[in-house]
C-alpha positions in Angstrom: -4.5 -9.2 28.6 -8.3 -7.8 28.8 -11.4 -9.9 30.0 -14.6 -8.2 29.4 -17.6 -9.8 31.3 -21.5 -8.6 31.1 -20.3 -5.3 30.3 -23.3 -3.0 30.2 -23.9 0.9 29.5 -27.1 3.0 29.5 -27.5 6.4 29.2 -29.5 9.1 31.1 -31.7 11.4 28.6 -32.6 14.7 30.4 -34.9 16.2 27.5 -36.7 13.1 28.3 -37.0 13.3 32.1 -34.2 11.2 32.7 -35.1 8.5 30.5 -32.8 6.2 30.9 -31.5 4.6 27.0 -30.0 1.0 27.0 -26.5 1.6 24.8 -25.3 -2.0 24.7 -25.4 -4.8 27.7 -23.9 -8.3 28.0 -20.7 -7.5 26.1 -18.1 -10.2 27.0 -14.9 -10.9 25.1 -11.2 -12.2 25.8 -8.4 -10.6 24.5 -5.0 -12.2 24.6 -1.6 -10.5 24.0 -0.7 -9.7 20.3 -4.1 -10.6 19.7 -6.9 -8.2 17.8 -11.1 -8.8 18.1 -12.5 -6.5 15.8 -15.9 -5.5 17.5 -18.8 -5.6 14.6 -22.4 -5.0 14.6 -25.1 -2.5 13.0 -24.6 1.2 13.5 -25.9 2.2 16.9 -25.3 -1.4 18.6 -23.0 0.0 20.9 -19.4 -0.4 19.3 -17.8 3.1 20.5 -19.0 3.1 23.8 -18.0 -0.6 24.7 -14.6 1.3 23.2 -14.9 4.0 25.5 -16.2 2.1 28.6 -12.5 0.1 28.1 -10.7 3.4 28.1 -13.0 5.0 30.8 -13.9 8.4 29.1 -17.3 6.5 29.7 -18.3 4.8 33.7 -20.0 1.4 32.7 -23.8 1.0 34.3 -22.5 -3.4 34.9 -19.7 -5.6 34.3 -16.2 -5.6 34.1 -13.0 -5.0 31.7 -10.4 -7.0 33.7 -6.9 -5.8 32.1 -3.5 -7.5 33.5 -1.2 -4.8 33.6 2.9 -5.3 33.1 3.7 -5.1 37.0 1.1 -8.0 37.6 -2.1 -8.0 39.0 -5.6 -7.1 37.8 -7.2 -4.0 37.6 -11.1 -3.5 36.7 -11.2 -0.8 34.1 -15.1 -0.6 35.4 -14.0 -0.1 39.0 -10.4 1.3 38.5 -10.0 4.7 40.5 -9.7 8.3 37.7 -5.9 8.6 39.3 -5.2 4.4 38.4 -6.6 5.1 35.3 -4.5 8.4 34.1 -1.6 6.2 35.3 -2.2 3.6 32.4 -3.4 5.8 29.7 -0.1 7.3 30.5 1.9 4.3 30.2 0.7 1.1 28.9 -3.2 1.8 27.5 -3.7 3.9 23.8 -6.4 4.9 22.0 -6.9 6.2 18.7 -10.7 7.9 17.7 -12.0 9.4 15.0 -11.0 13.0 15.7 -7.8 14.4 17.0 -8.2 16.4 20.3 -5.0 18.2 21.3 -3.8 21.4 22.5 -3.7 24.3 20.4 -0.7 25.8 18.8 1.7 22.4 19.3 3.8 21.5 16.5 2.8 17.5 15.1 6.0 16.0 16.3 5.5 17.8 20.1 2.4 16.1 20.0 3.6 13.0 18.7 6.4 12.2 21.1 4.7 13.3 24.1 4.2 9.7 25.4 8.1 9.2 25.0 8.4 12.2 27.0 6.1 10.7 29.7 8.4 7.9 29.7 11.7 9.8 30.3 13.0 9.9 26.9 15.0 12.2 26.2 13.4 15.4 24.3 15.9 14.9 21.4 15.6 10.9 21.2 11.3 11.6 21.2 11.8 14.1 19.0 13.3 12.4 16.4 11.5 9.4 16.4 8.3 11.4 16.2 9.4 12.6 13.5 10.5 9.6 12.0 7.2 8.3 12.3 5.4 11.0 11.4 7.5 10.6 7.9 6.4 7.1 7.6 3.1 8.0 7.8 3.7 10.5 4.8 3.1 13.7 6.3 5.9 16.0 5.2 8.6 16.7 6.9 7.5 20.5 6.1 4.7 19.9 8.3 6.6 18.5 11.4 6.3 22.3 13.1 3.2 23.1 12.5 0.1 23.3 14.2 -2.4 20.2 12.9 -5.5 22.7 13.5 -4.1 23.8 10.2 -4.5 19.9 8.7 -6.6 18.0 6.3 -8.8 15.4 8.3 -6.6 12.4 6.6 -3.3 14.3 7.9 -5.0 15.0 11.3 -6.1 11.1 11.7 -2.8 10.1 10.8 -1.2 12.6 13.7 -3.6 10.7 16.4 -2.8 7.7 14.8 1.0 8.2 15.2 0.8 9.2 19.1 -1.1 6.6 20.1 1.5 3.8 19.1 4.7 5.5 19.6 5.1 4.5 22.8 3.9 0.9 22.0 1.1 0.2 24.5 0.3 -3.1 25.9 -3.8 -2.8 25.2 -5.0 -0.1 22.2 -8.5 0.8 21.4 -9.3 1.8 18.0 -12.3 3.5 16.9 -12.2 3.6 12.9 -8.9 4.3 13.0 -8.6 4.4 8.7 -12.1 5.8 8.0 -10.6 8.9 7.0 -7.4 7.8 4.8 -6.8 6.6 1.3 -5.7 3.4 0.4 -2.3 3.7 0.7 -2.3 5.5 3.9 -4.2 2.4 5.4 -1.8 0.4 4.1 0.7 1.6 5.9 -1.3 2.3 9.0 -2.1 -1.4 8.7 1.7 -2.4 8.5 2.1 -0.3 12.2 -1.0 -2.5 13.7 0.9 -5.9 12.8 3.9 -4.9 13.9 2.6 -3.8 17.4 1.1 -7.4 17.5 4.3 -9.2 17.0 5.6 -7.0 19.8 2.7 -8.2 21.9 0.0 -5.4 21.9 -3.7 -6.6 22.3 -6.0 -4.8 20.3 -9.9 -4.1 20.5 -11.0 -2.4 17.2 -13.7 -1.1 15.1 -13.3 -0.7 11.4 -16.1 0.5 8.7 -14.3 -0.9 6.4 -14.1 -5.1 6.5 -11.3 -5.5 4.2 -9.1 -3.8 6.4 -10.6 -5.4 9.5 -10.0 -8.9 8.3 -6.4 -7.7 7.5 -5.8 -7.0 11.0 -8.1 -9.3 13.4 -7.6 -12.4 14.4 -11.5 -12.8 15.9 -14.9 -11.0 15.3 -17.7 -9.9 18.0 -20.3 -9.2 16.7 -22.7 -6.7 18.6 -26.7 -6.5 18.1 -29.7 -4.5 17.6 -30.1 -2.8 21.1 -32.8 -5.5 22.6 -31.9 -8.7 20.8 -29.9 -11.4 21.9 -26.5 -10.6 23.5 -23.5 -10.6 21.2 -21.9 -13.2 19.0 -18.2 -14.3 19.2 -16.9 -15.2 16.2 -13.5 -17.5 17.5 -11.6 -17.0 13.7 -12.4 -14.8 11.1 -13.6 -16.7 8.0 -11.7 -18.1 5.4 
């Protein structure tokens, strides 16, 4: 599903005269469908912006993210042009990060079954089964109009959380995706990950917390210190 090869990202520092700092480089993994590689390594190795280079909100200084999409072919994530890549965040790519970013003054369920509404569903049908997730999530079905400016961060995440696999992508990036909930909401935000990889979804993910990364991954890759040796791919998670 996703090939990444010598991917590389540095970052120009203006206060510094245009310094330029080295983010990560040599990043290379293989993801394969229903698959998840949980990307690990020391904070500031690099983890949310190989994250972000895959979903493009970030233009990668080398290398490649090679992702097969469902009508065949290859497109370069690296390389791809801002119109191909609006077309597969649309439809096949999601992303959930640590903060929810939406318009203001939406009710949580508008917000939630907007990709179904992207994909022709009807406004009723996304509607309800917004709604329906939202409730497995346990926000309350009091909270289903209103605006999630007005949330707690755990209620927020689980919001972001709920729109990003509604429509089911093919290829979802997750950035801590549970750093914010308790126990049981991970649980069940857990349940939603395994279930997207029986139905085929490739996952790249980062987790603070290891328990529930080796709950969900199937391989580790481990990231360095910025200047040591590139990164280490772990093939199965340890016993």
């Amino acid at each position: 599903m996703l090939e990444v090869s010598g991917l590389a990202k540095s970052f120009a520092v203006h206060a510094l005269g245009g310094k330029r700092i080295e983010g990560f480089a040599g990043v290379g993994f293989l993801v394969a469908a229903g698959e998840a590689l949980v990307l690990a390594g020391p904070s500031g190795s690099g983890k949310s912006s190989v994250l972000k280079c895959i979903y493009r909100t970030y233009l990668p200084s080398a290398g490649s993210a090679r992702y097969h999409p469902r009508r065949g072919g290859v497109v370069d994530l690296a390389q791809a042009s801002e119109h191909e890549m609006l077309r597969l965040r649309s439809g096949e790519i999601g992303c959930v990060t640590q903060f929810l970013r939406v318009i203001p003054r939406v009710p949580a369920v508008d917000i939630v079954a907007e990709p179904l509404l992207r994909k022709n569903i009807p406004p009723c049908e996304a509607r309800g089964r917004a709604a329906d997730l939202l409730a497995r999530l346990q926000i309350p079905t009091a909270l289903h109009e209103a605006f999630p400016a007005t949330f707690s961060g755990g209620e927020q995440q689980r919001v972001n959380i709920a729109r990003a696999v509604i429509g089911e992508p093919r290829l979802l990036l997750l950035d801590e995706p549970t750093a914010s909930l308790d126990r049981t909401a991970t649980g069940i935000v857990l349940e939603l990950l395994a279930e997207l990889k029986c139905q085929g979804t490739a996952m790249v993910a980062i987790f603070h917390d290891r328990e529930a990364a080796e709950k969900i991954a199937d391989r580790f890759c481990t990231l360095p210190e910025r200047g040591e040796l590139p990164c280490r791919f772990v093939s199965a998670i340890p016993a």
